[in-house]
C-alpha positions in Angstrom: 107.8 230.5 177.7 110.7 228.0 178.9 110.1 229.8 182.7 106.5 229.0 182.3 106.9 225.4 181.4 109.7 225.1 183.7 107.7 226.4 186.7 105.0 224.3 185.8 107.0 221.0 185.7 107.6 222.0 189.4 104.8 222.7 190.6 103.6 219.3 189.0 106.8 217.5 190.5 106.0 219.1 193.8 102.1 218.1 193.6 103.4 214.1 192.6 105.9 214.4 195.5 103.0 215.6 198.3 100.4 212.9 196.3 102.8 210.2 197.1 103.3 211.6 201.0 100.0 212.9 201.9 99.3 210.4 204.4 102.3 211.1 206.2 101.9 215.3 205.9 98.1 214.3 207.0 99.0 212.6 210.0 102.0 215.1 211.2 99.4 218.2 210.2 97.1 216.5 212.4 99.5 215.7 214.9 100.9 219.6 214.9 97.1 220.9 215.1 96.2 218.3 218.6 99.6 220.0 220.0 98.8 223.3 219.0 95.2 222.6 220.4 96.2 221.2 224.5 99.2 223.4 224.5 97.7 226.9 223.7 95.6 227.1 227.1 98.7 226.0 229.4 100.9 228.8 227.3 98.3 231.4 228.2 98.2 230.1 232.0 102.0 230.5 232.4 101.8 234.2 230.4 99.2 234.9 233.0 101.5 233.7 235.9 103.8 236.0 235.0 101.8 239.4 235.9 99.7 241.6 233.7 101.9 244.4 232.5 101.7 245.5 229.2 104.7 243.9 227.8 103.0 240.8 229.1 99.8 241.6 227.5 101.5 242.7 224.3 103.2 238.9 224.4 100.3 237.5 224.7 98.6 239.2 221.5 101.4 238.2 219.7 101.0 234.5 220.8 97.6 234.6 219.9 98.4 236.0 216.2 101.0 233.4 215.5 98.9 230.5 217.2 95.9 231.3 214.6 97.9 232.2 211.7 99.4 228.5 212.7 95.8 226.9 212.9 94.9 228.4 209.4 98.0 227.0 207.6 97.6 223.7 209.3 94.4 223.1 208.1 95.5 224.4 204.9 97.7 221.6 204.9 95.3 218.9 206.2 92.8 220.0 203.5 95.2 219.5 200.8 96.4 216.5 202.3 93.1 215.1 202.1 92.3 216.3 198.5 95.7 214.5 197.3 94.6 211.5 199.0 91.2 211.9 197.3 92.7 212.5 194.0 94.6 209.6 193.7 94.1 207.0 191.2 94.1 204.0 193.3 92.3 205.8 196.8 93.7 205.4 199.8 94.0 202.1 200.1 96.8 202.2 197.6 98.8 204.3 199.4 98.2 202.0 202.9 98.2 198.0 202.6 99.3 195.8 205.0 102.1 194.5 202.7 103.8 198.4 203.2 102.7 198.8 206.5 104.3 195.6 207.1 107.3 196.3 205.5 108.2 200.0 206.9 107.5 198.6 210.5 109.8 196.0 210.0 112.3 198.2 207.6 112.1 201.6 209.9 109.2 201.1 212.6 111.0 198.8 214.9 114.7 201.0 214.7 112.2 204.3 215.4 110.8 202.8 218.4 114.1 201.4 219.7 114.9 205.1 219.4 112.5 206.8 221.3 112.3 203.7 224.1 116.3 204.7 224.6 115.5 208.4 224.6 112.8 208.3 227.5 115.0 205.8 229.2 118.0 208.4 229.4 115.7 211.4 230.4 114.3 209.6 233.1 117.6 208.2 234.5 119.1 211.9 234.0 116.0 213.0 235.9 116.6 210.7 239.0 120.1 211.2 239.5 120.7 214.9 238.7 118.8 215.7 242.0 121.3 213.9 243.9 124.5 214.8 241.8 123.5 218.7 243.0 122.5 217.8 246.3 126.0 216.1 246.9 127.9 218.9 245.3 126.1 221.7 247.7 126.7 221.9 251.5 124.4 224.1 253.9 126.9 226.3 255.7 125.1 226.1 258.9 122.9 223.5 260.5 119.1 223.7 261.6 115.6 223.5 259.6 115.9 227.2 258.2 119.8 225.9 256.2 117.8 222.5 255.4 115.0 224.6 253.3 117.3 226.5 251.9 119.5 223.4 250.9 116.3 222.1 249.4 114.7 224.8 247.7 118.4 225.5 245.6 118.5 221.8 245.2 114.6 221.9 243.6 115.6 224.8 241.3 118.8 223.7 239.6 117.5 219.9 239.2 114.6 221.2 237.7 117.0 223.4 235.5 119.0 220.7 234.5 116.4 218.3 233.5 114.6 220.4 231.5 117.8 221.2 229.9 118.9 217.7 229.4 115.3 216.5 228.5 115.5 219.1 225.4 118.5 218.1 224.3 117.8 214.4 224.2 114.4 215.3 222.7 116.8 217.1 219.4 119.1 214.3 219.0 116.1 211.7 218.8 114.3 213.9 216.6 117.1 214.0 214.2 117.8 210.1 214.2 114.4 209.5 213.9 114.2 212.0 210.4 117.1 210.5 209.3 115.7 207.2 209.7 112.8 208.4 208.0 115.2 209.4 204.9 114.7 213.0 205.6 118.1 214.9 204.7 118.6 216.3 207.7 122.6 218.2 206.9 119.9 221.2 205.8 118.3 220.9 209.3 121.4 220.8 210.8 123.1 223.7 209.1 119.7 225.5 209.2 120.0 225.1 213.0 123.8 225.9 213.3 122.7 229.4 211.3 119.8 229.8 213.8 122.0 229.1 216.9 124.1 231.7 216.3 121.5 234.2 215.4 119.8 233.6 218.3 123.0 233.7 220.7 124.0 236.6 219.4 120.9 238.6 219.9 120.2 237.2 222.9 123.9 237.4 225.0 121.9 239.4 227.7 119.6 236.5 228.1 122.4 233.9 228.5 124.4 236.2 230.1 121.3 236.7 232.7 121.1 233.0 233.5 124.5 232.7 233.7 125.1 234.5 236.9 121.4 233.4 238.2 123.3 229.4 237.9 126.3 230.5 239.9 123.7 232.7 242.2 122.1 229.6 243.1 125.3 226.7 243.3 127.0 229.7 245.5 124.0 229.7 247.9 124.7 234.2 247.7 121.0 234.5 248.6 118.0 233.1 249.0 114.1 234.0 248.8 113.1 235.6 252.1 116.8 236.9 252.7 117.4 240.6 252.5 119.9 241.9 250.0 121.5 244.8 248.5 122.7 243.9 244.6 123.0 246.6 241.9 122.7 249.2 244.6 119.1 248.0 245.8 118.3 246.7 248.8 115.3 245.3 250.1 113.7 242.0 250.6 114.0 238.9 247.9 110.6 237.9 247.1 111.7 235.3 244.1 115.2 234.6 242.5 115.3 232.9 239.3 118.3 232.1 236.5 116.9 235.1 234.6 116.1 237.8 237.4 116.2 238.9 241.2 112.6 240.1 242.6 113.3 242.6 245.6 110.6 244.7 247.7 112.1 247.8 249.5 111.0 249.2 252.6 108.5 252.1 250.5 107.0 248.7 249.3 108.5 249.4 245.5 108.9 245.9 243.5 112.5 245.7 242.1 112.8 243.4 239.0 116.6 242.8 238.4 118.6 241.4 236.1 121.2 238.6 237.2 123.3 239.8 234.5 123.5 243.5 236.1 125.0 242.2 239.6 128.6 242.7 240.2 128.5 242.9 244.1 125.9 240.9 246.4 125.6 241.7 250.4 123.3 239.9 252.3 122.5 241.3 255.4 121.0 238.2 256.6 123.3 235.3 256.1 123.3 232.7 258.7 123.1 235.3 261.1 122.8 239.5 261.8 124.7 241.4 263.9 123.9 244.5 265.9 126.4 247.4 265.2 126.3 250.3 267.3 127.6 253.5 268.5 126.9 255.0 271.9 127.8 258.7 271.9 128.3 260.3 275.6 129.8 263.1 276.8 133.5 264.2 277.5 133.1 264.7 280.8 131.7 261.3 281.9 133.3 258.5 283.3 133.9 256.1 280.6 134.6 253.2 282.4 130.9 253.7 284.0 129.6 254.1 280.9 130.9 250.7 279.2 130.2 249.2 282.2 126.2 250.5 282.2 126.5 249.5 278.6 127.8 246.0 279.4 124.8 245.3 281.6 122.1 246.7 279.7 123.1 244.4 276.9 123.3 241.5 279.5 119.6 242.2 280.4 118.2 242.2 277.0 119.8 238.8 276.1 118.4 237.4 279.2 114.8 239.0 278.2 112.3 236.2 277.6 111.2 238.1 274.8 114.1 239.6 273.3 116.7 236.7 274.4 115.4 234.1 271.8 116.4 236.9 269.1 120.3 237.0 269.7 123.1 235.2 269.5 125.5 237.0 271.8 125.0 239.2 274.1 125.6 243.2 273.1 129.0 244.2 274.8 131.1 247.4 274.3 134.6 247.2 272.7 135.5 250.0 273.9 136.2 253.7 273.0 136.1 254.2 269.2 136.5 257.4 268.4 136.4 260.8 269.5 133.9 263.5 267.6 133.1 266.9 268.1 130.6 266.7 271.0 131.9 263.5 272.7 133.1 260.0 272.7 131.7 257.1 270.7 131.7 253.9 272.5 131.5 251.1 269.9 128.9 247.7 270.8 128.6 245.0 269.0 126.4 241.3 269.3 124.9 238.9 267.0 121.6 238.1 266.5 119.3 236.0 264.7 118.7 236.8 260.7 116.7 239.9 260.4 116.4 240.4 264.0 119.5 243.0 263.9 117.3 245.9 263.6 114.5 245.4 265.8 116.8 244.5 268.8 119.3 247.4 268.0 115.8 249.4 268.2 115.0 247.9 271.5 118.8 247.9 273.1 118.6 252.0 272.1 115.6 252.4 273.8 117.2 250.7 277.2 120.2 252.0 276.9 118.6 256.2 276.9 116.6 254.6 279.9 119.6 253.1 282.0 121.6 256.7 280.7 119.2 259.2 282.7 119.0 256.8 285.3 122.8 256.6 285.9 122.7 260.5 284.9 124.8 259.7 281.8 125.0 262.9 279.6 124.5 261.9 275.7 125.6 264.9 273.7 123.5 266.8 271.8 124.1 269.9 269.6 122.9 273.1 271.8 124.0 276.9 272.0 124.4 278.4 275.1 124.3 282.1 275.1 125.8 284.5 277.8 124.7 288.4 278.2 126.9 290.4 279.5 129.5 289.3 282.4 128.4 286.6 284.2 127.5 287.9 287.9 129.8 285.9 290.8 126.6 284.3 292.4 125.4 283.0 289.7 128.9 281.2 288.1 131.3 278.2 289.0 135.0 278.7 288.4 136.5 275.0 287.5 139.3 274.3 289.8 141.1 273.1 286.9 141.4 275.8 284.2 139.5 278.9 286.2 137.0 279.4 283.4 133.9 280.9 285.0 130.5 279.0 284.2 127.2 279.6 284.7 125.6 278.2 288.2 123.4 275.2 287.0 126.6 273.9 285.2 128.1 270.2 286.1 130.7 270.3 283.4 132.8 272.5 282.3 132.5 274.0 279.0 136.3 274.7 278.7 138.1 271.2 279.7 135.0 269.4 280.4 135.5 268.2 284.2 133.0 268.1 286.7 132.4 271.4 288.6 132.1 271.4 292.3 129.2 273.5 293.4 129.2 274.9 296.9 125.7 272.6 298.0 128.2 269.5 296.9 131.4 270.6 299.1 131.6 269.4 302.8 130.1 271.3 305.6 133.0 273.1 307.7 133.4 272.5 311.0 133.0 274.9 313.8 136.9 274.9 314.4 137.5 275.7 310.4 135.2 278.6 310.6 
């Protein structure tokens, strides 16, 4: 019995407490309900923006059960609101007069507005000069209109960032001055959102952790869209980069979606510049200072090009002999090009360089098996003058030491008197 009496003293205390308030639970009800109603078509425009995968779809059922079961309580809450009002025994009017109106305005009204004047003041001077504090902190390394865009577009994402970021927090503070001017309580709010902060940092350290390394991805200038990257052992093309995620296509045409979080190690094949890296294989036998210099010239050609010069830099050019393999020698070439030109001009100097080789009749090894039956028949061989191994006629190296094999149709005619 003392529970029942008890419980129905609150619930009476709570009904005289909402009677006395309605207005003010009316108007932020109705308030809540007109946000609820412009803001639930641009939430679904952005969930839309974001693809139409299932977890996306799945997000936005979810959004769509908690934005109704919100529209129901709200007006729950306006209904009651008005009912309270109704039920008063003055009306309305009591609970409005121009005497309180008066007096809150001049008691709280004027310190409230004071409040949020200040707070859009500070959010649009943080908006003007963040722009230019991370503009001045960031340098292009490199000059021209490709290092200006790129300057520009990291500039556009991190003030953006940062406003929004600054604009929420000056939005919290004023919203807790203002409901303590109000003489809301607000050490439960704040210890409510302490307990929420930590909650939600702890279950979400990925997230943080995620847009974490996208901030320093983006001050560091690693990569940019339209570079190509390898990170978390992908490479391919970077379609978007965000705080959260890296978006890279491979050359199959497969979408990568990857965390920032999950990148330890970013190469970028296309910083500032590329750079054609090659290795020229030729044969043992063949005269390599020939060979760099038929290299040295073919790379001269295709820099003068009119098509193919615009693409690179510097000029391909052989260092010289790199290493020796089983078949032959490696010549080593290097030259810069323009970003993402490496491959089509290390395509195209390949391509020249076979054509200049069978001119020059350069041998490039290749793996082949040559069988002998039998002994090889005295007409049909060439002894090399250095090491006397016999080899088969049609031979113009040797397969022993690898010099060049005189043939009788290459040695000088005798003269009368020798014979």
């Amino acid at each position: 019995m003392a529970f029942a009496i008890e419980g129905n003293v609150g619930i009476a205390s709570l009904w005289h407490w909402f009677s006395l308030h309605s207005i003010w639970v009316l108007m932020g009800a109705a308030l809540m309900l007109a946000i609820l109603v412009f803001g639930r078509p641009k939430l679904l425009a952005w969930m839309q923006r974001r693809g139409h995968s299932t977890t996306v779809q799945r997000l936005q059922r979810v959004c769509d059960a908690i934005i109704g079961t919100l529209d129901a309580v709200i007006l729950l809450v306006i209904a009651a609101a008005a009912v309270a009002i109704t039920l008063t025994r003055e009306g309305p009017e009591a609970l409005i007069t121009p005497e309180s109106i008066k007096l809150w305005f001049m008691s709280h009204g004027l310190l409230i507005l004071l409040i949020v004047a200040i707070a859009y003041l500070l959010y649009r001077l943080v908006k003007s000069i963040i722009p230019g504090i991370v503009q001045s902190s960031m340098s292009a390394r490199g000059r021209g209109r490709k290092a200006k865009e790129d300057l520009a577009r990291r500039v556009q994402t991190l003030s953006g960032m940062l406003t929004t970021l600054a604009g929420i927090i000056v939005t919290i503070v004023a919203i807790f001055m203002i409901l303590g001017e109000m003489g809301v309580d607000i050490t439960p709010l704040l210890a409510t959102a302490g307990v929420a902060g930590i909650a939600i940092g702890l279950g979400a350290q990925s997230l943080i952790r995620d847009m974490i390394a996208g901030l320093f991805i983006l001050m560091e200038d690693q990569y940019n869209k339209g570079d190509v990257v390898k990170v978390a052992g992908i490479a391919g093309l970077v379609e978007d980069v965000t705080l959260k995620r890296t978006v890279l296509r491979d050359l199959d045409g497969i979408v990568h979606s990857i965390p920032n979080g999950e990148i330890k190690a970013a190469s970028n094949y296309t910083k500032e510049y590329s750079r054609l890296n090659l290795d020229v294989p030729v044969a043992y036998g063949e005269d390599l200072e020939r060979v760099i210099e038929v290299i040295n010239r073919v790379g001269q050609e295709i820099a003068r090009d009119p098509l193919w010069g615009p693409k690179i830099r510097s000029a391909p050019q052989s260092l010289g002999v790199n290493k020796f393999i089983e078949r032959g020698v490696e010549i080593k070439v290097l030259g810069d090009t323009k970003p993402m030109m490496q491959w089509e001009v290390t395509r195209e100097f390949r391509l020249r360089i076979k054509k200049a080789f069978d001119q020059e009749h350069i041998e490039i090894p290749y793996p082949h098996v040559k069988l002998y039956y039998g002994q090889i028949e005295a007409t049909s061989r060439v002894d090399c003058p250095s090491c006397q191994y016999p080899n088969l006629g049609d031979s113009r190296f040797c397969a022993q030491c690898g010099l060049p094999l005189v043939h009788t149709s290459d040695a000088p005619p005798q003269s009368p008197d020798e014979s």
